[in-house]
N, C-alpha and C positions, 0 to 999 in steps of 0.2 A: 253665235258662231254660225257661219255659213252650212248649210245643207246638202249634198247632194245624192240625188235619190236615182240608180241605176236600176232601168227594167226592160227586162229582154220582153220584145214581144211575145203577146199570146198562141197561141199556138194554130199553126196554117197548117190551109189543105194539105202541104207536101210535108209537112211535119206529122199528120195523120196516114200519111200514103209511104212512111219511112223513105222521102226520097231528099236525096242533096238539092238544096233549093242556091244556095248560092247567090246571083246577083239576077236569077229568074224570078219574075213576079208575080206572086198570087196573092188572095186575098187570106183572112182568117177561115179556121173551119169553125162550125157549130158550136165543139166542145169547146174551142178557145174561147167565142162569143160569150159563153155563159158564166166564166170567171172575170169577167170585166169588172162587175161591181163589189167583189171581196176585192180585190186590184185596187178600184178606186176609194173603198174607203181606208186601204193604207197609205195608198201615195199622200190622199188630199187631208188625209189628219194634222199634214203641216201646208204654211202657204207656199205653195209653188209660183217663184216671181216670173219665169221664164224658162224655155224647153228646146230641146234640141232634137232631131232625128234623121231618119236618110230616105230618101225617096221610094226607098221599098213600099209598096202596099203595105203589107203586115204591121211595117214598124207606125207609117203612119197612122193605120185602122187603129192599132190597139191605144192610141190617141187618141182619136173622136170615140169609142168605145166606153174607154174609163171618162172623159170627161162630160157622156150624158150622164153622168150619174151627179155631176157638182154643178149647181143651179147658176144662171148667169155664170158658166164661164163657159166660151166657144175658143175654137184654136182658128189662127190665122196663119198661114203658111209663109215663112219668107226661107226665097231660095237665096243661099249665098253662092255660089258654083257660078261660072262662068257664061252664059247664054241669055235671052230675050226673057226667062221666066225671073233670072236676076233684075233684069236692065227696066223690063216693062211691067212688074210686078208691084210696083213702086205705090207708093201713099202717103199720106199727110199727115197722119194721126191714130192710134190704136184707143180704142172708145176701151175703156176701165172692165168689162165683161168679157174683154179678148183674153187669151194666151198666147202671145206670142212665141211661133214655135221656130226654129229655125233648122233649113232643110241642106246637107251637105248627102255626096256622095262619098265625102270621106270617112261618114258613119255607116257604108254599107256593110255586107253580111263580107265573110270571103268568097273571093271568086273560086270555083272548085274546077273552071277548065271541064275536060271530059267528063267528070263525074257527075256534071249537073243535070239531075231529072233520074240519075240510077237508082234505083231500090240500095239502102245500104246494106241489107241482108245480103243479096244476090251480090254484092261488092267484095262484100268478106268474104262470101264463098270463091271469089275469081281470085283474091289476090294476099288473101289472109287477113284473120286479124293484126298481129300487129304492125304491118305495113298500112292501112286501112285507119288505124288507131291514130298514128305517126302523121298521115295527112291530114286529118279532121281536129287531131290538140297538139301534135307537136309545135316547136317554134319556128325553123329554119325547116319546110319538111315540103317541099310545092306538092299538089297533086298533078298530075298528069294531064297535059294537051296546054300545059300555063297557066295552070291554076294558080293562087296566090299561097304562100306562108304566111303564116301568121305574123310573121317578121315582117313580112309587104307591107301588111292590114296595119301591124304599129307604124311603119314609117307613114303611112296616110291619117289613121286615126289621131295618134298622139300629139303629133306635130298640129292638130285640129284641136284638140282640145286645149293645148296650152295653150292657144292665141285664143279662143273664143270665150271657152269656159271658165278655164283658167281664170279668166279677165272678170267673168260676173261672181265670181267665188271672192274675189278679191275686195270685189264693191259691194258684197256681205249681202248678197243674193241667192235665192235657195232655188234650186238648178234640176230639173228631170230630164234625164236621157233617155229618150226610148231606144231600141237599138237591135243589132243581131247580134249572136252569138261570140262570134269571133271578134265584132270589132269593140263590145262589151270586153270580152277578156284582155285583148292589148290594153287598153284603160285601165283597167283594173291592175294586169302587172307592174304598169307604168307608176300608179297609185302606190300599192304594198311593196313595190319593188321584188317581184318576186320575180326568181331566176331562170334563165331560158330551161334549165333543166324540169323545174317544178312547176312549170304553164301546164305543163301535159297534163296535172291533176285536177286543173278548176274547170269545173262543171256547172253552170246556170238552167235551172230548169225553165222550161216556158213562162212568163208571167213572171219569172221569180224576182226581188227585189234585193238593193242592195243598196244603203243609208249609211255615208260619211259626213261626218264633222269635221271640219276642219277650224284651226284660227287662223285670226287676221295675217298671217305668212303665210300658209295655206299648208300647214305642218298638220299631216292626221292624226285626232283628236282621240276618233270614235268611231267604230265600225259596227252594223246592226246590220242581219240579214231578215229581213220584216215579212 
């Protein structure tokens, strides 16, 4: 049965600094660096055929990260998105030591608009918690200056993964998403089917993982949070 193995990136500067990081880019902090290899010895306990992620720093760090830890295998970057890094990034052949990773902007984090770089402490104090709550998990909920809902983030994400992932699940391929927060949970609703009402309640910790089985129709099997 196919595999596939959900991991929010580890944990960045603006993740230690409590600020909306959004579709702003920075690297991992410290403390993220240092859980790379617990990380990597869950992921790679099974064979990972092929990878997916989004151009954010973080998501890809926490990428090359976990996979110093697993001998001869290196990531190669291919961007599917529209521009010269698609068109001119081109090769002949992936040499058996690669991981082929593959780079959309349709797996980024949500766009948070105005709130990106705020303190989310000093958020809540401006505008309350549950207004505050409502834009960071609700479904339908924009944040302010046009920020995305989560509802955006599924029409980008999901429609991404049926055509891609979807496609290597099928050909009984075992699949790693690295990924952000938000566009982790659109997947994941899409996945369990779980209702715009009850999205507000899933929460993925930094580094945290999350391992579906699926069969050959791609009907889930087996859920394991690892």
């Amino acid at each position: 049965m196919p595999k596939l193995i959900l991991l929010r990136h580890l944990k960045s500067q603006w993740n230690l600094e409590n600020r909306f990081s959004g579709w702003v880019d920075m690297p991992l902090c410290k403390e993220g660096i240092k859980k790379a290899k617990g990380i990597a010895k869950k992921v790679f306990k099974n064979k990972i055929d092929i990878a997916y992620s989004s151009p954010l720093l973080r998501n890809q760090n926490t990428l090359v990260r976990i996979l110093d830890y697993v001998a001869h295998k290196y990531p190669i970057f291919i961007h599917l998105d529209k521009g010269k890094m698609k068109k001119w990034g081109n090769f002949i052949e992936i040499h058996k030591n690669y991981l082929p990773v593959y780079i959309s902007e349709n797996l980024n984090e949500r766009y948070y608009g105005k709130l990106q770089g705020l303190n989310k402490q000093k958020t809540i104090k401006k505008y309350g918690l549950k207004k505050v709550q409502l834009w960071r998990r609700g479904f339908n909920n924009d944040p302010p200056g046009g920020g995305e809902g989560l509802d955006e983030v599924y029409r980008r994400a999901v429609p991404f993964y049926r055509r891609y992932i979807e496609k290597d699940l099928k050909q009984e391929k075992n699949v790693l998403l690295v990924a952000s927060h938000n566009s982790l949970r659109a997947i994941i609703k899409y996945i369990e089917k779980i209702s715009d009402q009850d999205i507000v309640n899933l929460e993925i910790d930094y580094g945290g993982l999350t391992e579906y089985q699926f069969d050959k129709s791609l009907r889930l099997k087996k859920k394991n949070i690892l």
